[in-house]
MMTF fields as JSON, N, C-alpha, C and O atoms, coordinates in Angstrom:
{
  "mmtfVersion": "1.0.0",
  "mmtfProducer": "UNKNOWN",
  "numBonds": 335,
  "numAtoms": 336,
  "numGroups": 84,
  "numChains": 1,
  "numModels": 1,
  "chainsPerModel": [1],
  "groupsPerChain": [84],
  "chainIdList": ["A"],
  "bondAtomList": [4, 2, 8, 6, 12, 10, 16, 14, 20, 18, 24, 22, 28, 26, 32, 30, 36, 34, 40, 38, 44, 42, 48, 46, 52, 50, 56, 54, 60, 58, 64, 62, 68, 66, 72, 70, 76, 74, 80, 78, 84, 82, 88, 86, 92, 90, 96, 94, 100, 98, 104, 102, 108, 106, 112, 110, 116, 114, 120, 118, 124, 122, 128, 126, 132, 130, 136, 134, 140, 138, 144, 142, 148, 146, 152, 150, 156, 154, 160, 158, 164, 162, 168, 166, 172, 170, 176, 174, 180, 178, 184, 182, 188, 186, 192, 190, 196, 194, 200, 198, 204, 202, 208, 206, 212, 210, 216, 214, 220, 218, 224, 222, 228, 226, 232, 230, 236, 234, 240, 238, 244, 242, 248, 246, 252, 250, 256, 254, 260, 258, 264, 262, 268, 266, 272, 270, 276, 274, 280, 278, 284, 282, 288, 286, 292, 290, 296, 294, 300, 298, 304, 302, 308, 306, 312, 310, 316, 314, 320, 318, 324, 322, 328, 326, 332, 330],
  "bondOrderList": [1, 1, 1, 1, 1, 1, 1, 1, 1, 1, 1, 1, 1, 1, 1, 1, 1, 1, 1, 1, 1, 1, 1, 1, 1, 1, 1, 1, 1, 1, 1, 1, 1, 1, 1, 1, 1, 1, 1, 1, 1, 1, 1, 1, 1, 1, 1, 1, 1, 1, 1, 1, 1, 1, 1, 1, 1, 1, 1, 1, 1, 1, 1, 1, 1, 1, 1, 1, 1, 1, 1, 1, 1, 1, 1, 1, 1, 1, 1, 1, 1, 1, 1],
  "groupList": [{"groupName": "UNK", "atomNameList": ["N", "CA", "C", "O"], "elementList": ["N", "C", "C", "O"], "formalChargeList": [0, 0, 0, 0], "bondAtomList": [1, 0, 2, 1, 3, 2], "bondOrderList": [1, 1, 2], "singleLetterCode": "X", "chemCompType": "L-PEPTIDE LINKING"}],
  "groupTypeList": [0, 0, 0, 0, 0, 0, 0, 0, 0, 0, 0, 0, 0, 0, 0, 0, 0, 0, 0, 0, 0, 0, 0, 0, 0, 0, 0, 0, 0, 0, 0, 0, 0, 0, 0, 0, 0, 0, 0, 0, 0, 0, 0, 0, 0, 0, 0, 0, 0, 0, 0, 0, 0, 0, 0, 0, 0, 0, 0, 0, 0, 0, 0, 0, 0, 0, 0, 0, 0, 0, 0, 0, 0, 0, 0, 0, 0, 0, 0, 0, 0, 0, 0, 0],
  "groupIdList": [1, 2, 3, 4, 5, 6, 7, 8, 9, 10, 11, 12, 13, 14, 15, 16, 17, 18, 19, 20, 21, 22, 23, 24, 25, 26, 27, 28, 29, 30, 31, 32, 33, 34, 35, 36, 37, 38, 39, 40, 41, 42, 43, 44, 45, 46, 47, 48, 49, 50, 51, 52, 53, 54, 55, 56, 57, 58, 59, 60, 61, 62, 63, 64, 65, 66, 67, 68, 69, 70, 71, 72, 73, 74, 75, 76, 77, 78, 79, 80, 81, 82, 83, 84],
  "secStructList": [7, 2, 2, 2, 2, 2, 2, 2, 2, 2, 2, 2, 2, 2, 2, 2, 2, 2, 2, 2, 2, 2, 2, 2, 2, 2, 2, 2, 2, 2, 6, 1, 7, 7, 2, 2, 2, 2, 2, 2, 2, 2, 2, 2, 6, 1, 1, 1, 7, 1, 1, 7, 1, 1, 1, 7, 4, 4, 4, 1, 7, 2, 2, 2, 2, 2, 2, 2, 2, 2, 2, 2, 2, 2, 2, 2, 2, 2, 2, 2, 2, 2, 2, 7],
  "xCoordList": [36.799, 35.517, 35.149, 34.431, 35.575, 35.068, 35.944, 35.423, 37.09, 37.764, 37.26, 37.088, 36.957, 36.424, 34.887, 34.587, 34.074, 32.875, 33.281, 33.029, 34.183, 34.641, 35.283, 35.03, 36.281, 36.381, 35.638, 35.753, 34.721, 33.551, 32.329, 31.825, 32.142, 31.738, 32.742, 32.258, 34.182, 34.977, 34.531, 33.717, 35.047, 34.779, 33.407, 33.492, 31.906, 31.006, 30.619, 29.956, 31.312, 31.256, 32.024, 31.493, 33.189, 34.372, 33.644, 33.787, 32.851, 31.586, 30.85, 30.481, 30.473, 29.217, 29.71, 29.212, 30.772, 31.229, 32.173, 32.096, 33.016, 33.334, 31.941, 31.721, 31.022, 30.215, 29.389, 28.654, 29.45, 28.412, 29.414, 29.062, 30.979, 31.55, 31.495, 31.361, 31.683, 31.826, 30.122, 29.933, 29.656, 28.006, 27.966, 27.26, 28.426, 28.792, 29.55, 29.134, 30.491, 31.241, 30.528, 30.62, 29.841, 29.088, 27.948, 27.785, 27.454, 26.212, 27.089, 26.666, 27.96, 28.687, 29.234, 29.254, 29.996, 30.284, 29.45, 29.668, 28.226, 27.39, 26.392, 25.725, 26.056, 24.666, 25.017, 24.442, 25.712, 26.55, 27.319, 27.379, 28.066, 29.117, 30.224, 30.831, 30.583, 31.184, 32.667, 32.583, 33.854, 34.587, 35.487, 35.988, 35.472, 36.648, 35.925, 36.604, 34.584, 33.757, 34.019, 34.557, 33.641, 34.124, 35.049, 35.001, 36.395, 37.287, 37.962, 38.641, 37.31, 37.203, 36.999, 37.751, 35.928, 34.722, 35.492, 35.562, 36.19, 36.353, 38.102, 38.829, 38.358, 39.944, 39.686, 40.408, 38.428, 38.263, 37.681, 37.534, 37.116, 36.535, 37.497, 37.169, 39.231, 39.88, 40.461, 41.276, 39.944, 40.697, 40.162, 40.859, 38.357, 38.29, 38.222, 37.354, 39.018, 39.107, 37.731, 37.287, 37.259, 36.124, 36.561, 36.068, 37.624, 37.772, 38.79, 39.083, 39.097, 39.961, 41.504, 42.202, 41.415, 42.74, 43.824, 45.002, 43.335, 44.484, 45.296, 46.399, 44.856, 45.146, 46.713, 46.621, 47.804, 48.639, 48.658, 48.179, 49.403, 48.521, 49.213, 48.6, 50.676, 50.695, 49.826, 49.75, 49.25, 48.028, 47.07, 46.482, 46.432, 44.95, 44.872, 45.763, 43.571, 42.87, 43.542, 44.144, 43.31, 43.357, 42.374, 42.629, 40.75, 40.133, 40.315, 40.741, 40.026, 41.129, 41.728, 41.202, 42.957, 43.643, 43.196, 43.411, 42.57, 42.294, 40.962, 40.865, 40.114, 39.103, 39.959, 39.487, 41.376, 41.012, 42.598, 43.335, 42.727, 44.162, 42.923, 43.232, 41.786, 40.842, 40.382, 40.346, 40.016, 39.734, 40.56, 40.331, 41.778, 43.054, 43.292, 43.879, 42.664, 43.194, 41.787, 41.935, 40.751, 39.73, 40.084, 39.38, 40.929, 40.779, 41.76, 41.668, 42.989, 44.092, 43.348, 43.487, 42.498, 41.365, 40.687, 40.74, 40.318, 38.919, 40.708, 40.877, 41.386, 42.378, 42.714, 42.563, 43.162, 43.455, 42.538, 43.071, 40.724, 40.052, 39.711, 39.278, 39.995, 39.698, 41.199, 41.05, 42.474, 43.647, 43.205, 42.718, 43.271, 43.289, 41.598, 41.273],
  "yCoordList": [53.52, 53.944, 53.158, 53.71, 51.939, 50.87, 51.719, 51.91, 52.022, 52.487, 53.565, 53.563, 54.515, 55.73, 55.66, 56.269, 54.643, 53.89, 53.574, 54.034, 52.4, 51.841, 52.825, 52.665, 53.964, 54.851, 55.534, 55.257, 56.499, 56.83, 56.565, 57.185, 54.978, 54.345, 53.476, 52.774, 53.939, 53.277, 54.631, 54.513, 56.046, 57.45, 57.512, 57.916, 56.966, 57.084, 56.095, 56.379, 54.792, 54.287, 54.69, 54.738, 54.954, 55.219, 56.524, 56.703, 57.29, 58.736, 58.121, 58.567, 56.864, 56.34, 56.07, 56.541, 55.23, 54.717, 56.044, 56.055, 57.029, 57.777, 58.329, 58.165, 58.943, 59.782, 58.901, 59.383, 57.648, 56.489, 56.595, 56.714, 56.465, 56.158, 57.521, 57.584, 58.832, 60.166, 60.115, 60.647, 59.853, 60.205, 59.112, 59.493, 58.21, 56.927, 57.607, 57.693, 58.101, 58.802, 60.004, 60.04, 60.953, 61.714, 61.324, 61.832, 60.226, 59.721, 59.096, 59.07, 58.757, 58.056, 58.757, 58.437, 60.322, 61.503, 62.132, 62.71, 62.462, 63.109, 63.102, 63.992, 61.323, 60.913, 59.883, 59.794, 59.214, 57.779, 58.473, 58.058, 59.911, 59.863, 59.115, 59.162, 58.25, 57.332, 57.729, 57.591, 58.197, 58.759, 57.74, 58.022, 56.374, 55.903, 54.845, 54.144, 55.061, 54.398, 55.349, 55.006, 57.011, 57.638, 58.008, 58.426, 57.921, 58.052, 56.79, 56.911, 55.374, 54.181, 54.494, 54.331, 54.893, 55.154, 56.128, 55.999, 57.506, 58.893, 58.617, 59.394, 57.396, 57.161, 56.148, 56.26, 55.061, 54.207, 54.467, 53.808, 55.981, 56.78, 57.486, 58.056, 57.67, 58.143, 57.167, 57.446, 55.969, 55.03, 54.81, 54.322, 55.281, 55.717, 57.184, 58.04, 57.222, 58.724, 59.399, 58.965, 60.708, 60.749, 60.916, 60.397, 61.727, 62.483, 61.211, 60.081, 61.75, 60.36, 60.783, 61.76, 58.834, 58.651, 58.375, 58.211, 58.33, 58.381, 59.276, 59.073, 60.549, 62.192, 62.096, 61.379, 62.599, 62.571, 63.803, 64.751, 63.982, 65.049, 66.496, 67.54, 66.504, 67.83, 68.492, 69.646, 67.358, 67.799, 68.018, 68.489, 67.598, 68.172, 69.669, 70.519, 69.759, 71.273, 71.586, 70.73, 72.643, 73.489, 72.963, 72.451, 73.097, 72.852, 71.029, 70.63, 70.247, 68.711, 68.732, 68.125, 69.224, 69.142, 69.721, 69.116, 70.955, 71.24, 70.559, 70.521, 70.105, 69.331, 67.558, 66.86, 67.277, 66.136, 66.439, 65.558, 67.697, 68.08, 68.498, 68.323, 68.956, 68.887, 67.635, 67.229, 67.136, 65.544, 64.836, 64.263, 65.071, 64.214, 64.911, 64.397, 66.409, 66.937, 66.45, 66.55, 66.04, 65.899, 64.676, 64.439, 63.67, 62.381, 62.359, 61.459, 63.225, 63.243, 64.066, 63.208, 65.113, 65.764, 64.148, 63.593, 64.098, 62.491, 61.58, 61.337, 61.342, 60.7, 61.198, 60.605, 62.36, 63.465, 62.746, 62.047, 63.25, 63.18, 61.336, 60.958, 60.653, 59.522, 58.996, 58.063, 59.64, 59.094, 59.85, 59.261, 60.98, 62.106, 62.346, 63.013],
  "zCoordList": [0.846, 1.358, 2.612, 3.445, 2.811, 3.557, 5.075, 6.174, 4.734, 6.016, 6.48, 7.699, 5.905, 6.183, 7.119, 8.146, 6.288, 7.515, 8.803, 9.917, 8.244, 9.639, 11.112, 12.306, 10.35, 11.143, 11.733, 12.927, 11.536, 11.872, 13.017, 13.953, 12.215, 13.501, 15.165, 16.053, 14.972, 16.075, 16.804, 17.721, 16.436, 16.854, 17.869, 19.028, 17.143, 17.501, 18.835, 19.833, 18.448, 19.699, 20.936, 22.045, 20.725, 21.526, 22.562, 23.772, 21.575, 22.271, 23.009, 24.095, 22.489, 23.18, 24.663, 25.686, 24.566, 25.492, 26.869, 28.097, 25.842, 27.164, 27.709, 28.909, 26.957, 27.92, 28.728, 29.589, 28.522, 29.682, 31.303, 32.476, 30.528, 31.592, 32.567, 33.789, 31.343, 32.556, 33.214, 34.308, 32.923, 33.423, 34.719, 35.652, 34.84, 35.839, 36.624, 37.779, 36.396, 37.312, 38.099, 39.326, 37.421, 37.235, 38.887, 39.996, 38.164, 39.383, 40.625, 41.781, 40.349, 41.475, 42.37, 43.558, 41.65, 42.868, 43.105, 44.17, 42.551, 43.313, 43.727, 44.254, 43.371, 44.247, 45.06, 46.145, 44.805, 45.532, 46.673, 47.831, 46.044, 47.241, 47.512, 48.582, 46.343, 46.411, 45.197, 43.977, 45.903, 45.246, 44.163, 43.075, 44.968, 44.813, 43.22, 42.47, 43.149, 41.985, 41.1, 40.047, 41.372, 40.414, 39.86, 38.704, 40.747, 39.811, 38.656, 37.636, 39.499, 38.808, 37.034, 36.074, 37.144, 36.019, 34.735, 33.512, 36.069, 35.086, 34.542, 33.922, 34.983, 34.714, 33.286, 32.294, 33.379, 32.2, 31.232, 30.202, 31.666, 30.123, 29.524, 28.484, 30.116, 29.185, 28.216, 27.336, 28.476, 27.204, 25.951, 25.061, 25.676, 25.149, 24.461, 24.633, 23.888, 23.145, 22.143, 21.08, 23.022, 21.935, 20.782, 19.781, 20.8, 19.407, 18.453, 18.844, 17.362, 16.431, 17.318, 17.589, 17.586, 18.399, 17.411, 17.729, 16.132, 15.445, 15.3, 14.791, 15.766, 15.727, 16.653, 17.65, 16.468, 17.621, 18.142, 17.521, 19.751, 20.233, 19.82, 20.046, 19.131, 18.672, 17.462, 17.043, 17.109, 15.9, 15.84, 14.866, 17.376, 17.739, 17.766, 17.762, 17.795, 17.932, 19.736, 20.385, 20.099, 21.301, 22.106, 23.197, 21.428, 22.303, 22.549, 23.632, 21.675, 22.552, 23.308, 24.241, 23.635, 24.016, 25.606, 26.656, 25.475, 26.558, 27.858, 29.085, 26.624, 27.103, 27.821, 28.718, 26.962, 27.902, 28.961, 29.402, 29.109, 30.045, 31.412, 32.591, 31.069, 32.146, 32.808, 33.97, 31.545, 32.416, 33.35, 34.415, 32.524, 33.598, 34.918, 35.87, 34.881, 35.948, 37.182, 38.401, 36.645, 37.143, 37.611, 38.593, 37.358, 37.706, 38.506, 39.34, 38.61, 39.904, 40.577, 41.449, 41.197, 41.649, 42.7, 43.797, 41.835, 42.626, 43.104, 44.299, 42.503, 43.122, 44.714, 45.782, 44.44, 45.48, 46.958, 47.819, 46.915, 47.623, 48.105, 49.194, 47.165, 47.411, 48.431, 49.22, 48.312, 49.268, 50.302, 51.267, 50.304, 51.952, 52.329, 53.311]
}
């Protein structure tokens, strides 16, 4: 039982923590203007995983998978604009 808590709340923080970082990123490309903060930001919110990182990725759902094959594409995107 104790693990099942404990899990739960790593999940909830790990949420807490990507959506601070995408929302940072968030304010940083489009009020800052400042690309090279946001992709800083939208590259260190993929380390936390919202969803359970214990999951491996042929076992996730579709939509996972697709939600964070967007993100990554979003962060070579801000990569992109921040070299050229």
């Amino acid at each position: 039982m104790q693990t099942g808590v404990k899990k739960r709340t790593d999940i909830r923080f790990n949420r807490i923590l990507y959506t601070g970082f995408v929302l940072i990123a968030a304010w940083s490309y489009f009020f800052s203007k400042d690309t090279g903060t946001a992709l800083a930001n939208l590259g260190i919110a993929l380390a936390f995983d919202p969803f359970s990182p214990e999951v491996s990725w042929p076992q996730r759902p579709l939509f996972q998978r697709i939600w964070l094959g967007v993100h990554i594409i979003l962060v070579f995107a801000l990569l992109f604009l921040t070299i050229f």
